[in-house]
Wavefront OBJ file of the C-alpha trace (Angstrom):
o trace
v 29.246 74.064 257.912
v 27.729 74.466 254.312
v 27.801 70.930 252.846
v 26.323 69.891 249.502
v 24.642 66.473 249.054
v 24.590 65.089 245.303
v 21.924 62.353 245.239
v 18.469 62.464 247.023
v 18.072 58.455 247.212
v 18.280 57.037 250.603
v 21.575 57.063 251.728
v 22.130 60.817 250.524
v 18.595 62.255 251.704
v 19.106 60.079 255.551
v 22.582 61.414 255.955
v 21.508 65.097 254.533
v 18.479 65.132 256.987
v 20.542 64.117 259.840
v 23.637 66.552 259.447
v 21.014 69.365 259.064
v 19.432 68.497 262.229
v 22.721 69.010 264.484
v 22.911 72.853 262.789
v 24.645 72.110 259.316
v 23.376 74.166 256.147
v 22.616 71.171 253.783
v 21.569 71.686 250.100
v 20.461 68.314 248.016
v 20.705 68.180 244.312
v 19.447 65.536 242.096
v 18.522 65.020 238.377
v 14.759 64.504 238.995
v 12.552 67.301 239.155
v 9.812 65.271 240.532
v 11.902 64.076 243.323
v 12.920 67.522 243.919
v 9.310 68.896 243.414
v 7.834 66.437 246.227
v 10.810 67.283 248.489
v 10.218 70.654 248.756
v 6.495 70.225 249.182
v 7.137 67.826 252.031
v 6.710 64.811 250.019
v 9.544 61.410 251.274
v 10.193 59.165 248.383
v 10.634 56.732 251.274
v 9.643 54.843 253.919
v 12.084 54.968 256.851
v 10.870 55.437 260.690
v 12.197 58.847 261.615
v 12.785 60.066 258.533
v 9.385 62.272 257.270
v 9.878 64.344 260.753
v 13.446 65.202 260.313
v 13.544 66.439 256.395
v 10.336 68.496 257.591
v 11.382 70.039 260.477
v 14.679 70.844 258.713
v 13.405 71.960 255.493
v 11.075 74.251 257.242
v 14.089 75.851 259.421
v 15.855 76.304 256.445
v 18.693 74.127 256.906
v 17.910 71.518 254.659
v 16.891 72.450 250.650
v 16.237 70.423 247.555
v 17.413 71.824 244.176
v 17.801 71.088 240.615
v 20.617 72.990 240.061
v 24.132 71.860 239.878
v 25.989 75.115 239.481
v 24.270 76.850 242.985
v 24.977 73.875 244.996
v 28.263 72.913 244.080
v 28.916 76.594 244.799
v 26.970 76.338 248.599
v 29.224 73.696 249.754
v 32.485 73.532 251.420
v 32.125 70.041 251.315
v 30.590 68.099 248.165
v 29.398 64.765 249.426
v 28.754 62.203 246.202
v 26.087 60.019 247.115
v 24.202 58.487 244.165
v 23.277 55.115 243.295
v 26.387 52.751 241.865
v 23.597 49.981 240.178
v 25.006 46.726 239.289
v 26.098 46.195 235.517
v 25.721 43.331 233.798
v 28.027 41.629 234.831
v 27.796 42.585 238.121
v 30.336 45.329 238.268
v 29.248 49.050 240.382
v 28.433 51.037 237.457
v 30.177 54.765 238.281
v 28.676 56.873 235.716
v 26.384 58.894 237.888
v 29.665 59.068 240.112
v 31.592 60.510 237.723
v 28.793 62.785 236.452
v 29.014 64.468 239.386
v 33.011 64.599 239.401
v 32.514 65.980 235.978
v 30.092 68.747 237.735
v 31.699 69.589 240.865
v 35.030 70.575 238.272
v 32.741 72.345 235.765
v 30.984 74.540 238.386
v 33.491 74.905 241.496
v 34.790 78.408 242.146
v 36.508 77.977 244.802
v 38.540 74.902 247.269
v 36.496 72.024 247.864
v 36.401 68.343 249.813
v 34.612 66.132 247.602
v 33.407 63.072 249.774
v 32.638 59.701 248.191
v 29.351 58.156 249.985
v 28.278 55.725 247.478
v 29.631 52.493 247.867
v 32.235 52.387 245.007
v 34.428 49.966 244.240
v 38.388 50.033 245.176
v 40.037 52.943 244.098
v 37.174 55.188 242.701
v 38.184 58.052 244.439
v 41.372 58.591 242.314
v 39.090 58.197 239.262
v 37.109 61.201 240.506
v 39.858 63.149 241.084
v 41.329 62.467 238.236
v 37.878 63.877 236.581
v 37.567 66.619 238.669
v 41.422 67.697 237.566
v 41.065 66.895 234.007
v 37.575 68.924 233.879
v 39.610 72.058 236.114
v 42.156 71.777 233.031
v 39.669 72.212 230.143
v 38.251 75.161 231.651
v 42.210 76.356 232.588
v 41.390 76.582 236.308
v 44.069 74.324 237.636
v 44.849 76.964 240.651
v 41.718 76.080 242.346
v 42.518 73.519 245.270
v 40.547 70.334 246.106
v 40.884 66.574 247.574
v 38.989 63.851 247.454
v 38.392 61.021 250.703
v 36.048 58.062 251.121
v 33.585 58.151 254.019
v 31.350 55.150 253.425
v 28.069 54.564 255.103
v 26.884 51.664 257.507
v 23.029 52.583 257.729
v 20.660 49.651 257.935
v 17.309 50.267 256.232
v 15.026 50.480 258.694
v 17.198 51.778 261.548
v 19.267 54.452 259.081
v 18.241 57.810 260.989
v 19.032 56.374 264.443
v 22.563 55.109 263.163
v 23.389 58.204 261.481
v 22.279 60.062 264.767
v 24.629 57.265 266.836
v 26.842 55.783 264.446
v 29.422 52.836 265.936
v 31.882 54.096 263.834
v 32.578 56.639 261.220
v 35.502 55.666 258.185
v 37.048 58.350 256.451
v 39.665 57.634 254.170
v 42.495 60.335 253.548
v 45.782 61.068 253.756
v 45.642 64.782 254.109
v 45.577 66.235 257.626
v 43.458 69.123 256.516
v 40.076 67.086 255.090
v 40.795 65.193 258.270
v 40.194 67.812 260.228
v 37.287 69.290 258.071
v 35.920 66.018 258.268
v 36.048 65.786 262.141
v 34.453 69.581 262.296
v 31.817 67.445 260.288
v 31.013 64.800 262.412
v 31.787 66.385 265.574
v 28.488 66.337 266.749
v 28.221 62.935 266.489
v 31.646 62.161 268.254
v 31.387 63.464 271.701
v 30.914 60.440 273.598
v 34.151 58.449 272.844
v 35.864 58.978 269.606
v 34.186 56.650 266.560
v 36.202 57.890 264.163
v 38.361 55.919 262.237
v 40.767 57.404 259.878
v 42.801 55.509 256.827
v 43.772 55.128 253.768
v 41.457 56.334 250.882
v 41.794 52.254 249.323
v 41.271 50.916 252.460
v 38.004 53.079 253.475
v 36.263 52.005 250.338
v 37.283 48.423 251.048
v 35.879 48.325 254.130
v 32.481 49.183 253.257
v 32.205 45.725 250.849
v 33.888 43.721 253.628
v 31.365 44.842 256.138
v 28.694 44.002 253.904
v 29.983 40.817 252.487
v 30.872 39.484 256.234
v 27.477 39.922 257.489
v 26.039 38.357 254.224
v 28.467 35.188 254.556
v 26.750 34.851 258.405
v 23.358 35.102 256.827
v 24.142 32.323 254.219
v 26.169 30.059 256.856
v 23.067 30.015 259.078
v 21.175 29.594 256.304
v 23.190 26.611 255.123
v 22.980 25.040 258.935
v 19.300 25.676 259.121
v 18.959 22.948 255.971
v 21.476 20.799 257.222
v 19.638 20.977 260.216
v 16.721 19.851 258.707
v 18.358 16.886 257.433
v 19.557 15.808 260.391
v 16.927 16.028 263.057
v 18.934 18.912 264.619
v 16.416 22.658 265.277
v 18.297 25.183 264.634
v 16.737 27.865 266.493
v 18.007 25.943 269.866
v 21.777 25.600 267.713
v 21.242 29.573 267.204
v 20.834 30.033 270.562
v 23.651 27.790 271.243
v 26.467 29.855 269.330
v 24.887 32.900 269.778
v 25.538 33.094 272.915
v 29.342 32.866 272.069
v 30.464 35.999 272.025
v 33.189 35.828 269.342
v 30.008 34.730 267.336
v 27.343 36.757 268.871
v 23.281 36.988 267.646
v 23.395 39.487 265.171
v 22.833 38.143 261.235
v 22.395 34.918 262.425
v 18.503 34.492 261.672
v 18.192 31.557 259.469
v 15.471 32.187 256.794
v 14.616 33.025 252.953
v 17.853 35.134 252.720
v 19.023 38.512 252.447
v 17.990 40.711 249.692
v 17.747 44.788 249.610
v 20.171 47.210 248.057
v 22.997 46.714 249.635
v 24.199 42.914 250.285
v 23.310 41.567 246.873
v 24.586 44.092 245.193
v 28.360 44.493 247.210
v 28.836 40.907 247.251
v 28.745 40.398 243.210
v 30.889 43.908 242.986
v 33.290 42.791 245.140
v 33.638 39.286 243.191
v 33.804 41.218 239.903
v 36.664 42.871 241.429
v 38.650 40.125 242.628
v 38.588 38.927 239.116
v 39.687 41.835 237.828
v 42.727 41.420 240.218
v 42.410 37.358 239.268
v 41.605 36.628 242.751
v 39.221 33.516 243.088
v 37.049 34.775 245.948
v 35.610 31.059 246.590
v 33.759 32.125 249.924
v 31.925 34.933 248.075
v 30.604 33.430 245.490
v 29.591 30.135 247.575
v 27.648 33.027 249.894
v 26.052 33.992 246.730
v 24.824 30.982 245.508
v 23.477 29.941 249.076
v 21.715 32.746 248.880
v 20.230 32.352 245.974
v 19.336 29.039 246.260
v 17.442 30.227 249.856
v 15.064 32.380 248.359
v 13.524 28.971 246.885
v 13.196 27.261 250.130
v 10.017 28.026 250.656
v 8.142 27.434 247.894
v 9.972 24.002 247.143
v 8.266 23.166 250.529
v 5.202 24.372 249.600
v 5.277 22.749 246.226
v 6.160 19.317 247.986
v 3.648 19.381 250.489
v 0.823 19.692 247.838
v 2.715 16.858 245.320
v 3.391 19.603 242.816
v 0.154 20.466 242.340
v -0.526 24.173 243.091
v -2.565 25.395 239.741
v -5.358 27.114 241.274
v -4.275 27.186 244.244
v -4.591 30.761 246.332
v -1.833 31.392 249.391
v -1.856 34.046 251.613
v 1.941 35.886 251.950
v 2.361 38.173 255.043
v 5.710 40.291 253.776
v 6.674 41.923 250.916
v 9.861 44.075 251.869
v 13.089 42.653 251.755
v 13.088 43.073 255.959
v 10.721 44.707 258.204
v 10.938 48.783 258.676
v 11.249 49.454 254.763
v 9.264 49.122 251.854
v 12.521 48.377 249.705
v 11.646 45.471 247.516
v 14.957 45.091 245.683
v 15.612 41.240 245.265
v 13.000 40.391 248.651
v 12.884 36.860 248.893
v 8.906 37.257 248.707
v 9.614 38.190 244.986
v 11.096 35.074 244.109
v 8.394 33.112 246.057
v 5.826 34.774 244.252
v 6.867 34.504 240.929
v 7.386 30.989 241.577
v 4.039 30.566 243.167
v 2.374 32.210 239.468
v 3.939 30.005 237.549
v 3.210 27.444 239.098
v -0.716 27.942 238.572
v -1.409 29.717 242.176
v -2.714 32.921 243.154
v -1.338 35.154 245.622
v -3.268 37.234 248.562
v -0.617 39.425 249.706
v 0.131 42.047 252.747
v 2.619 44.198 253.496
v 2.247 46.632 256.214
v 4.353 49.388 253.962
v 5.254 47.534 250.751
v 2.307 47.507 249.209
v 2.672 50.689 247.226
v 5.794 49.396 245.593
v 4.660 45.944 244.844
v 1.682 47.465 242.860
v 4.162 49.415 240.808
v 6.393 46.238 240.103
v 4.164 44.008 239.096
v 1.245 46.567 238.362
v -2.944 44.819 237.830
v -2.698 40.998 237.681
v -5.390 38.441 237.722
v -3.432 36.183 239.911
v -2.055 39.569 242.686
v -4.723 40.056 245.058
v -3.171 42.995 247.795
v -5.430 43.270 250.583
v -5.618 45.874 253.145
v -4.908 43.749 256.231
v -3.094 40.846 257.001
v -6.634 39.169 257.974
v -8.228 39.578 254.856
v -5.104 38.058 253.139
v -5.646 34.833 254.878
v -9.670 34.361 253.772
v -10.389 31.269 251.644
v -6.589 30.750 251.363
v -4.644 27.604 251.395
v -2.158 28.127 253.509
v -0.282 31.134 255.032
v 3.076 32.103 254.031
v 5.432 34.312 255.628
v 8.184 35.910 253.927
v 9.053 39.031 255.926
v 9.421 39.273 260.028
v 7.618 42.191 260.787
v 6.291 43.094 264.196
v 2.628 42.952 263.482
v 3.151 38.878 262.512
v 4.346 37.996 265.748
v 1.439 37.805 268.030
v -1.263 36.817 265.083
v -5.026 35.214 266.588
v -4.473 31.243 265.373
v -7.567 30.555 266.078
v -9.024 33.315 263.799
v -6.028 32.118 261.670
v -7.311 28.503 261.826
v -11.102 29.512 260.558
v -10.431 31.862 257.129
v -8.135 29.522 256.101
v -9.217 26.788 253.592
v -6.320 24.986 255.531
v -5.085 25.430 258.207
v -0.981 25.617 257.280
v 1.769 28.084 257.799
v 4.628 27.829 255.949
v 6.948 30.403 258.329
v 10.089 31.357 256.032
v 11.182 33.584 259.331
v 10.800 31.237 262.058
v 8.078 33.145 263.552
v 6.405 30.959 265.870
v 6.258 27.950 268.305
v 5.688 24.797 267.021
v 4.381 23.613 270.028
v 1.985 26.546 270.461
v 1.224 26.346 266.851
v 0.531 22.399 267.079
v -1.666 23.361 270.055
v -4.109 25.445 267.923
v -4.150 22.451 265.466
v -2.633 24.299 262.712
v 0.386 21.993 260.482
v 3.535 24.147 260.464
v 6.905 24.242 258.492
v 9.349 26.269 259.306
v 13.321 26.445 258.474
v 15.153 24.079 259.695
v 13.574 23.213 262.466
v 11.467 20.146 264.675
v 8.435 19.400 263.945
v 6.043 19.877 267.229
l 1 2 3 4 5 6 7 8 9 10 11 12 13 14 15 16 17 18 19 20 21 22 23 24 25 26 27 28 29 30 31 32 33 34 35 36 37 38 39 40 41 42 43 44 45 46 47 48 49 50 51 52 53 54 55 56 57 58 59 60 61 62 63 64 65 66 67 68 69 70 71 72 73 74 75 76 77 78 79 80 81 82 83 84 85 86 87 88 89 90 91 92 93 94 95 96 97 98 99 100 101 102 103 104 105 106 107 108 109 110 111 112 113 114 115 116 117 118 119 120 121 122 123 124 125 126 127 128 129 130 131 132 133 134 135 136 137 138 139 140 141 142 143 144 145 146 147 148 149 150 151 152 153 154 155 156 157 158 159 160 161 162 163 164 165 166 167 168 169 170 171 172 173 174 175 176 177 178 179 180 181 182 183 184 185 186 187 188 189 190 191 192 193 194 195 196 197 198 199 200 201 202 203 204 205 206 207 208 209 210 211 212 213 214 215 216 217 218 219 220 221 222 223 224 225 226 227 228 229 230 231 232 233 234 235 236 237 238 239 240 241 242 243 244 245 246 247 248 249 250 251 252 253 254 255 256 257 258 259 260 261 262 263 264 265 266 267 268 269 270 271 272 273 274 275 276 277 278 279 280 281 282 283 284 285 286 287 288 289 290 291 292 293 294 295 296 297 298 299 300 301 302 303 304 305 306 307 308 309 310 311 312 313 314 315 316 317 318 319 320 321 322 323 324 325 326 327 328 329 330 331 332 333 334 335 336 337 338 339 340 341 342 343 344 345 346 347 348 349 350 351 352 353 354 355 356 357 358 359 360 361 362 363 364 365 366 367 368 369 370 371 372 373 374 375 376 377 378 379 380 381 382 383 384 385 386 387 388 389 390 391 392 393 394 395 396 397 398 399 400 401 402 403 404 405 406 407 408 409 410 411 412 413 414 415 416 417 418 419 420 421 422 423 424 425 426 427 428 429 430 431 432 433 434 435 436 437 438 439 440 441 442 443
């Protein structure tokens, strides 16, 4: 199928990739001729395991190609899949201009019937604002005879994990209530659908309600556990045994229920105040949401208000070592990390910060560009010399299995303060090294 792809940003350029890899002719458009420019020359904007093979191999067979220009690829396309960014406003609202810049496009430029397909995450009832765009733009240029419809197929990709759950999705919404883009849309995805049948079709309002719900369920299991971990705390309770505990309930299960510095990323911050704005648009109190928000806001402090307590407040010229930048392991997305806040915390306080990152580092330098007080060192070793104390902000793989002994000798101190729950406290007590962790015993 000939599919166009508006938006080269991570959802649009991991779905693109993967459609053209199972045979579909895929052409990406975006504003930014750099973007573009680096695409074509083999260049990902990203970091995302998979991902650099697949838009390759694709874009050298021809099925995949990056463009500029609006008019050629609205024309390529059968389908015209919307998938730019919806940023937050100020007051926390999806902002749908670049969505309806495209609406605006796909009307100007169309010459014949199209499915346009929302991707972005958009809030409730955004689809009948493009189509009203799309039909008002047809009008001005007196082309009302030419056919289209609009449906909502959000995406559930994890950063990190996005090509392998495009490639084996759980389950794939599509929102419409015409039996024709339903059946376009199963052509689509048929590739992906062989094994039992994942999709799940509804409503147009209840597809793009679904995609906040997911979201904002797994971030309200992520600030629960977060909440128990400090309650924990307080109580003498560790709540990696209670974890274990409930996990292994399966109503409850183990997924998202980690405790640590909170979530962060693109996707849960972002949904969760967009999905309060609209309930009080609707004058809905969502009291649940916005107690998950402040939870998890408050969490991304946790650390450092242990670290600032354990040295009596004093922390000017002091230097930490801080093993994670990303929001999570597997990306190099930075967007509200926990590690941020620490950080920035950590500077005003007075301290300097040795940092590592095993992918991040890149994007840290361009946030917070050349500071006296920003020391990014090429392994997480030489993060750790002449360093007060360790902290860990992000779980990646390489952390897990660190020498403490090595550990124990480059720092000035030996302390971790583990903001993932890394390790052992009995196997780090062993190694004489103190340890805080959340919520949990002391060895």
């Amino acid at each position: 199928m000939n599919l166009t792809v508006f938006g080269i940003g991570y959802v649009g350029l991991v779905q693109a990739a993967v459609l053209a890899e199972v045979g579909h002719q895929v052409v990406c458009v975006d504003v930014d001729v750099k973007k573009v420019e680096r695409l074509n020359q083999g260049l990902i904007p990203i970091f995302e395991p998979g991902l650099e093979s697949l838009v390759k191999e694709n874009h050298a067979a021809g099925r995949i190609k990056f463009t500029t220009d609006a008019a050629a690829a609205v024309r390529h396309g059968e389908i015209q899949m919307i998938a730019v960014g919806t940023p937050p406003g100020e007051d926390g609202s999806a902002d749908l201009k670049y969505v309806l810049a495209v609406a605006e496009a796909i009307g100007r430029e169309m010459d014949a019937p199209k499915i346009v397909v929302g991707k972005s995450t958009v809030p409730v009832g955004t689809c009948e604002k493009v189509k009203a765009r799309i039909a008002a733009t047809l009008k001005a240029r007196g082309r009302e005879d030419l056919a289209f419809d609009v449906a909502s197929n959000p995406e559930f990709l994890k950063e990190g994990s996005a090509v392998a759950d495009c490639m084996k999705p759980d389950r794939i919404i599509v929102g419409t209530s015409s039996e024709s883009t339903e059946a376009v849309m199963r052509e689509l995805y048929a590739p992906f659908n062989r094994n039992h049948e994942k999709m799940i079709v509804m409503d147009v309002r209840s597809a793009e309600f679904t995609k906040y719900a997911a979201n904002c369920m797994l971030a309200t299991k992520i600030s629960f556990m977060n909440e128990m971990a400090n309650l924990a705390e307080e109580l003498g309770a560790d709540i990696e045994e209670v974890r274990k505990g409930i996990g292994s309930d399966p109503r409850i299960g183990y997924h998202f229920i980690y405790p640590g510095l909170g979530y962060g990323g693109s996707c849960f911050p972002k949904d969760v105040r967009a999905l309060i704005k609209a309930a009080e648009g609707v004058k809905f109190d969502a009291k649940l949401l916005r107690a998950v928000e402040e939870r998890n806001n408050e969490q991304k402090s946790v650390l450092f208000e242990k670290v600032n307590r354990h040295f009596k407040g004093n922390l000017k010229g002091k230097t930490f070592a801080l093993w994670g930048l990303a929001f999570k392991p597997d990306t190099d997305d930075m967007r509200e990390a926990p590690a941020r806040v620490l950080m920035e915390a950590l500077w005003n306080a007075g301290a300097k910060v040795q940092a590592y990152d095993p992918e991040a580092m890149q994007e840290c330098q361009a946030i917070y560009g050349q500071r006296e007080d920003l020391l990014l060192c090429g392994t997480k070793e030489a993060a750790l010399r002449g360093a007060d104390a360790l902290l860990i902000a992000t779980e990646w793989k390489s952390f897990r299995a660190p020498s403490f002994d090595a550990m124990k000798d480059a720092l000035t101190t030996p302390i971790i303060f583990d903001g993932r729950n890394l390790y052992d406290p009995k196997v780090i007590a062993r190694h004489g090294i103190e340890y805080h962790s959340i919520g949990r015993l002391a060895a």
